[in-house]
C-alpha positions in Angstrom: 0.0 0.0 0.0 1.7 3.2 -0.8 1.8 5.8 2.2 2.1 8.9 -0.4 -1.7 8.9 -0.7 -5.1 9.4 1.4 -6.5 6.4 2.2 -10.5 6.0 1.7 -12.0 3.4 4.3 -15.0 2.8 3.1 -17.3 0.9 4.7 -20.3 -0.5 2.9 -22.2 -3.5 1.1 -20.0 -6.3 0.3 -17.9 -5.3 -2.9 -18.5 -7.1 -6.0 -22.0 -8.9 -4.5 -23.9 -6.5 -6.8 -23.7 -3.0 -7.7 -24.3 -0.3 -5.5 -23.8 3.9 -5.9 -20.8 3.1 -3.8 -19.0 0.9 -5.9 -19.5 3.3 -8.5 -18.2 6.2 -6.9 -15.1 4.2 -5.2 -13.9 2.0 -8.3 -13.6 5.2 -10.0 -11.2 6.7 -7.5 -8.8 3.5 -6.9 -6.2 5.2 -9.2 -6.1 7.8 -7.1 -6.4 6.8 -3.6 -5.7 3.8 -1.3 -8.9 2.1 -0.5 -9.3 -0.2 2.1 -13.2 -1.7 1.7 -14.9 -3.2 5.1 -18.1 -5.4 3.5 -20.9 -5.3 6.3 -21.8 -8.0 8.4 -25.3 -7.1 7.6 -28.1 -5.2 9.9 -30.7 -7.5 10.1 -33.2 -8.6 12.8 -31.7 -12.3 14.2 -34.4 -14.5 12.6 -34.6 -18.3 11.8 -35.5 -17.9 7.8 -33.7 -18.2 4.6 -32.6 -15.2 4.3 -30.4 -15.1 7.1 -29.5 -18.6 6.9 -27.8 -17.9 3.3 -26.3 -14.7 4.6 -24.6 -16.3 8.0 -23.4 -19.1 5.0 -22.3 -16.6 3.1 -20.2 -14.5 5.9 -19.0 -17.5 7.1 -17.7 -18.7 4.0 -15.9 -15.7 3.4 -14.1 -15.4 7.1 -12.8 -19.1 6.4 -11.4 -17.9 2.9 -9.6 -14.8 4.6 -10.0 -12.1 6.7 -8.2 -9.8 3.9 -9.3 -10.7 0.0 -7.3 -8.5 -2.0 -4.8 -6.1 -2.5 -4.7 -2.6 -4.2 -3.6 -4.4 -7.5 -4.0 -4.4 -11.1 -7.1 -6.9 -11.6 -7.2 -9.6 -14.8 -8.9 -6.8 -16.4 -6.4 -4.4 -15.5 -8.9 -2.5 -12.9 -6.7 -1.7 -9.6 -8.6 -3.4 -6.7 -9.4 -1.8 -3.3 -8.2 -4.3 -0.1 -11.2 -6.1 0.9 -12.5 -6.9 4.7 -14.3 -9.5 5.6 -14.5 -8.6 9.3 -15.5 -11.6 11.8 -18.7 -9.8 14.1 -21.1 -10.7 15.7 -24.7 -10.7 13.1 -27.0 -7.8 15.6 -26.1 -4.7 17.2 -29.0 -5.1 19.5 -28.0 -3.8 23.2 -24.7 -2.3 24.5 -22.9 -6.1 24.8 -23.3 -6.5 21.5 -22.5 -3.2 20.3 -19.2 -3.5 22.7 -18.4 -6.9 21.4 -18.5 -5.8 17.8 -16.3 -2.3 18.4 -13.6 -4.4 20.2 -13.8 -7.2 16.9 -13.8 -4.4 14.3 -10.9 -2.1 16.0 -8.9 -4.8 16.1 -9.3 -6.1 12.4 -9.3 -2.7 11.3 -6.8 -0.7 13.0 -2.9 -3.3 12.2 -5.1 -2.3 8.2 -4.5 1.4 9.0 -1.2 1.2 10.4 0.3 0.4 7.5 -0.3 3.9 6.3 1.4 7.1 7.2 -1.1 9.8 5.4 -4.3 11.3 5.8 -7.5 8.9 6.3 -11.1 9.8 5.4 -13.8 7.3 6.5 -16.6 6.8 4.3 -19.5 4.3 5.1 -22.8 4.0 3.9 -24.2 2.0 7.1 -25.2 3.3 10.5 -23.2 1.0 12.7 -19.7 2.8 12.3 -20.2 5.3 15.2 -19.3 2.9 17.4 -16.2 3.3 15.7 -15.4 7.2 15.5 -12.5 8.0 17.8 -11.6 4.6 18.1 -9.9 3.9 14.8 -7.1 6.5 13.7 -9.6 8.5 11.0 -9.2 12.5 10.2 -12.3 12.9 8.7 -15.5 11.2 9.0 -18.4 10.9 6.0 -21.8 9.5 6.5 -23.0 9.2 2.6 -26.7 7.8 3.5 -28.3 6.2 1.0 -31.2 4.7 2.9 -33.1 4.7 5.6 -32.0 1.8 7.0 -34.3 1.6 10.2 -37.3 1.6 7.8 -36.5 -1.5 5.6 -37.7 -4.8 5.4 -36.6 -7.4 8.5 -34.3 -4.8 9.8 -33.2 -4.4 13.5 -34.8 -0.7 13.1 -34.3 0.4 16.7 -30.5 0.2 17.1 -30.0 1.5 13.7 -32.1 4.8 14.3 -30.2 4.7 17.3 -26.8 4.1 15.7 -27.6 6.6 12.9 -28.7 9.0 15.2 -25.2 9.2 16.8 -23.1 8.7 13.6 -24.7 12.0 12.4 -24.2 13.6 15.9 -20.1 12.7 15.3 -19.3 12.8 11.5 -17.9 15.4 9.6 -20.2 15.6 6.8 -23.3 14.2 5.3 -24.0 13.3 1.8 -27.4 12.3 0.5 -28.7 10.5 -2.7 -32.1 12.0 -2.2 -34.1 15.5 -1.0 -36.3 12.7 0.9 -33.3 11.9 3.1 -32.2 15.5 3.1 -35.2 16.1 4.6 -35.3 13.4 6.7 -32.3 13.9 8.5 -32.3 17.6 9.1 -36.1 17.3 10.6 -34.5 14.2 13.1 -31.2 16.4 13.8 -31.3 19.5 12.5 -28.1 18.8 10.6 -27.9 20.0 6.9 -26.1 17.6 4.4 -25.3 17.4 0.5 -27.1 15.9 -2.3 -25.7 13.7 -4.5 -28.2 12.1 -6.7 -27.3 8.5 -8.2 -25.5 8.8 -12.0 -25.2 6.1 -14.6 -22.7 4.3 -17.1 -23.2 6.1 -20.5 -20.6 4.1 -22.4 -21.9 0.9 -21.0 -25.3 1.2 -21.6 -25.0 3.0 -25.3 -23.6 -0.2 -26.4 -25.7 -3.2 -25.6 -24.8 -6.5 -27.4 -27.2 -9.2 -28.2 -27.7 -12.4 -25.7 -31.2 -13.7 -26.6 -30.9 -14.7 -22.9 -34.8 -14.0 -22.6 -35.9 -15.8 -25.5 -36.8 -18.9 -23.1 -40.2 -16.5 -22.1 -43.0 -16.2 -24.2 -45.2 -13.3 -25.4 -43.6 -9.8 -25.0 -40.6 -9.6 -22.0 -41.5 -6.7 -19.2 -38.2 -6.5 -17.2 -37.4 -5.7 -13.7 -33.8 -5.5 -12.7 -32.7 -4.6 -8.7 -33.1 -6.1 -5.8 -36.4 -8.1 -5.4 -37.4 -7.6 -2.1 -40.2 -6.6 0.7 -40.7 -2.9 -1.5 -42.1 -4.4 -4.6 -45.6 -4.3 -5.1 -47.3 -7.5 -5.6 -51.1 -6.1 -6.5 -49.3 -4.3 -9.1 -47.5 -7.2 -10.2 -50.6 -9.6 -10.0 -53.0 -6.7 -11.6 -49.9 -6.9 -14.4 -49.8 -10.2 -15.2 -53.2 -11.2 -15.2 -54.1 -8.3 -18.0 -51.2 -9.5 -20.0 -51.6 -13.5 -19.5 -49.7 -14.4 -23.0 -46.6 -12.4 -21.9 -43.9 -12.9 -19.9 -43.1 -10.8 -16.5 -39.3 -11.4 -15.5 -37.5 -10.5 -12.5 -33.9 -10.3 -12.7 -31.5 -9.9 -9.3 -30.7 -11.1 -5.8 -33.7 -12.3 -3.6 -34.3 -11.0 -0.5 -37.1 -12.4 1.3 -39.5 -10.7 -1.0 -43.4 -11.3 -0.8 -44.8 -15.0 -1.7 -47.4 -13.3 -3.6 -44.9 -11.5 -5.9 -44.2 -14.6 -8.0 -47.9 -16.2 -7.8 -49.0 -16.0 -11.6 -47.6 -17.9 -14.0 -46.4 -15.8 -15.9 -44.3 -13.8 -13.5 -40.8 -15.2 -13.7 -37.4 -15.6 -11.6 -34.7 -14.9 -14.0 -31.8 -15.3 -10.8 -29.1 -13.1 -11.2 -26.9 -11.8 -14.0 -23.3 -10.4 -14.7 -24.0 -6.3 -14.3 -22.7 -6.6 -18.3 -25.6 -8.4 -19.7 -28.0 -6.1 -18.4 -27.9 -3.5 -21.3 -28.8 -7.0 -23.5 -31.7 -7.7 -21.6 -33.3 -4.2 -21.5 -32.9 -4.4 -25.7 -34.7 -8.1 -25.7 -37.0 -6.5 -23.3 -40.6 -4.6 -24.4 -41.0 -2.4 -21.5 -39.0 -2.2 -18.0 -40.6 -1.8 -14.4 -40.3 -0.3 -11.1 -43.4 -1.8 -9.3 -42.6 -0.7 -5.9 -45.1 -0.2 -2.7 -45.7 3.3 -1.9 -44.2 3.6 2.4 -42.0 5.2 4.2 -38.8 3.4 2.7 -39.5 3.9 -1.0 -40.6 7.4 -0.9 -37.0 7.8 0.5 -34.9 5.9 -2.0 -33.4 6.7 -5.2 -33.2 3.9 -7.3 -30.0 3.0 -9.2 -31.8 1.4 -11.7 -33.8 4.4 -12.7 -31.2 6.4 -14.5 -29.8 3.0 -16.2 -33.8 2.1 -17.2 -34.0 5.9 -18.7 -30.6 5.1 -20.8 -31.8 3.2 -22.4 -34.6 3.0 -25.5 -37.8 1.5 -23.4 -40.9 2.6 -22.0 -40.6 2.7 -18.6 -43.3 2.8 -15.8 -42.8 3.0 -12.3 -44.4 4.0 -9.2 -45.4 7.1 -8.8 -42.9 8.3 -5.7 -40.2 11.5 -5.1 -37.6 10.0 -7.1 -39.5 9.1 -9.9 -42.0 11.8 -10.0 -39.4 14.2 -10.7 -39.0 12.1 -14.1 -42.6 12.2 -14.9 -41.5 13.4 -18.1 -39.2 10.4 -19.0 -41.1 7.9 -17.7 -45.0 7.0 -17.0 -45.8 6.9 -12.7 -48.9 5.4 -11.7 -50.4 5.5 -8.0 -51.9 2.2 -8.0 -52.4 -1.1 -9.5 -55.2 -0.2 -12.0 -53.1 3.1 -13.5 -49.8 1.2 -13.5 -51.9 -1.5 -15.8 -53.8 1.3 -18.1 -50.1 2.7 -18.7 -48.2 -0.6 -19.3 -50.9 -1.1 -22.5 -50.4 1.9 -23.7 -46.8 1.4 -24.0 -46.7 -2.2 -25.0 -49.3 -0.6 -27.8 -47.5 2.4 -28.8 -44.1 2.7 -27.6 -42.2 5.8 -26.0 -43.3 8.9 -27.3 -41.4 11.5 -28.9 -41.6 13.7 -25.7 -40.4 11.2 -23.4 -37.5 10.2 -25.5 -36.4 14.0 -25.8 -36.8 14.8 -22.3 -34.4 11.6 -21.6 -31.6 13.7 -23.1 -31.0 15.3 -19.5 -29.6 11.6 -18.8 -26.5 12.2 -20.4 -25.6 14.5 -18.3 -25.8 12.7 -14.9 -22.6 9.8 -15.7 -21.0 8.8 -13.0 -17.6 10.0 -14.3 -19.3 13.4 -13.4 -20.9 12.3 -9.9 -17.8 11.2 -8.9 -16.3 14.6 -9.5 -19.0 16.1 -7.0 -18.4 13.3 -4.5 -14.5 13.9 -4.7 -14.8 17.4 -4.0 -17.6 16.7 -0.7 -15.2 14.2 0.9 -12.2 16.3 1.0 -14.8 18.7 2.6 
């Protein structure tokens, strides 16, 4: 690890297990800064289901492989790579002990990481739990970029994470948001004022989509969801959806995590599994219209979707739910408030296509790539 440069600590959702705003930002900084990249032991209520049986597998799997992945070097592809942590914790940060148990594990995994550099240190993490750590570990400046609200979503343990969040705001340096929603959020909570920086988008990757026919296995016309499949999709719509388009094919493509049992009911609602981030382009192209069925609560009138901006790069009618982040793209895209709009729309689409207007307004895409966002975020970190 060279000591001439600032190191970047990140800590955040495991790297490489599917893409994330922060694995954007921090891939495209690796040439110029040291990374060291802690992957999260995950935030979720202790309960006895599938999703965290895979997940303890999964964690455990990668603490018998190595505490320490990789280094910071040139991948097959060329790409530097950050040093990866895989951190042995405890799996809840429910009650002091276990708050107490996991600062002493982390400080001590963390810190010999550290030592081996001699300049400046900014800590980034995208998680609540790290204000345990502030003070502790040998950090100049601290930066909470929230991308969630993590005490709202699905199966979490929501009371120590408000809890948690609440004092990493209280101790950090700066704040960076990915939506007003969670500008708002925070500064009504805390009274704290943080930056925006709203999710960007590959432009060369997804202007250049190459055929796969990897969908051609589904009949009828292909209506694509990409993203996380999870507790925040709507099932009604999905259900109203499939039974007004019965000959065509409804396909889900991502990580699982726990989502509702009614979600994948009719029969022709499909479970694609997950796909190399490459071949996504490929599908949208095979695809006749792409989807962001999500519930309207308190956690997705918060979120920005990734997937948004990559949907709108794309040359397909998009419809999604009608919420803050994608009302303000009302003009790109169709929003519907319930099942029976999101159903009138979808026909219109698969009848007539994008119009004219939609397409045009889409141009303010190209403007949002990440190799600009990560301009902006390089700037807010250095503070």
């Amino acid at each position: 690890m060279s000591n001439s440069k600032t190191l970047l600590l990140v800590f955040s959702d495991d790297w490489g297990r599917h893409p994330s705003s922060c694995q954007h930002l921090i891939k495209r900084l690796l040439d110029r800064y040291d990374v060291v990249w802690v992957n999260t032991i995950g935030t979720r209520a202790i309960k006895l289901n599938w999703v965290t049986i895979r997940r303890t597998f999964e964690k455990a799997v990668s603490w018998m492989k190595t505490t320490k992945d990789s280094g910071n070097a040139a991948s097959d592809s060329g790409r530097i790579n950050p040093i990866i942590l895989n951190p042995k914790m405890l799996p809840s940060f429910g009650g002091k002990t276990r708050r107490r148990i996991n600062k002493s594990l982390l400080v001590k995994q963390i810190v010999p990481e550290l030592q081996k550099h001699d300049g400046p240190v900014i800590g980034i993490s995208t998680v609540p739990y790290i204000s345990d750590l502030i003070g502790e570990l040998p950090v100049d400046r601290w930066v909470y970029y929230c991308v969630d609200d993590w005490s709202c979503w699905p199966e979490m343990d929501a009371k120590p994470l408000r809890q948690m969040e609440s004092e990493l705001i209280d101790k950090c340096h700066d704040i960076i948001c990915v939506s007003r929603a969670l500008q708002d959020r925070i500064f009504q909570q805390t009274g704290r004022n943080s930056v925006l920086l709203q999710h960007g988008f590959d432009e060369q990757f997804f202007s250049r989509p190459r055929s796969t026919k990897a969908l051609k296995q589904y009949p009828g016309r292909k209506i694509l969801y990409w993203g996380l499949i999870d507790q925040r999709l709507d099932a009604e719509i999905v259900t109203a959806c499939a039974n007004a388009f019965p000959k065509d094919s409804f396909i889900f493509v991502g990580p699982t995590a726990n989502p509702s049992k009614e979600l994948f009911a009719p029969k022709n609602v499909h479970f694609h599994g997950v796909v190399e981030y490459s071949l996504l382009p490929a599908l949208a192209m095979e695809s006749s219209a792409l989807i962001m069925p999500y519930l309207d609560n308190d956690v997705t009138r918060q979120i920005q979707p990734l997937k948004m901006l990559e949907y709108l790069a794309v040359d397909k009618p998009v419809i999604a739910r009608n919420l803050p982040s994608t009302a303000e793209w009302s003009d790109c895209l169709d929003v519907a408030n319930n099942p029976e709009e999101f159903v009138k729309l979808l026909k219109k689409r698969l009848e007539k296509g994008m119009t004219s207007t939609q397409r045009r307004a889409r141009k303010r895409v190209e403007e949002l790539s990440w190799a600009k966002k990560v301009e902006e975020f390089e700037q807010m970190i250095l503070g």
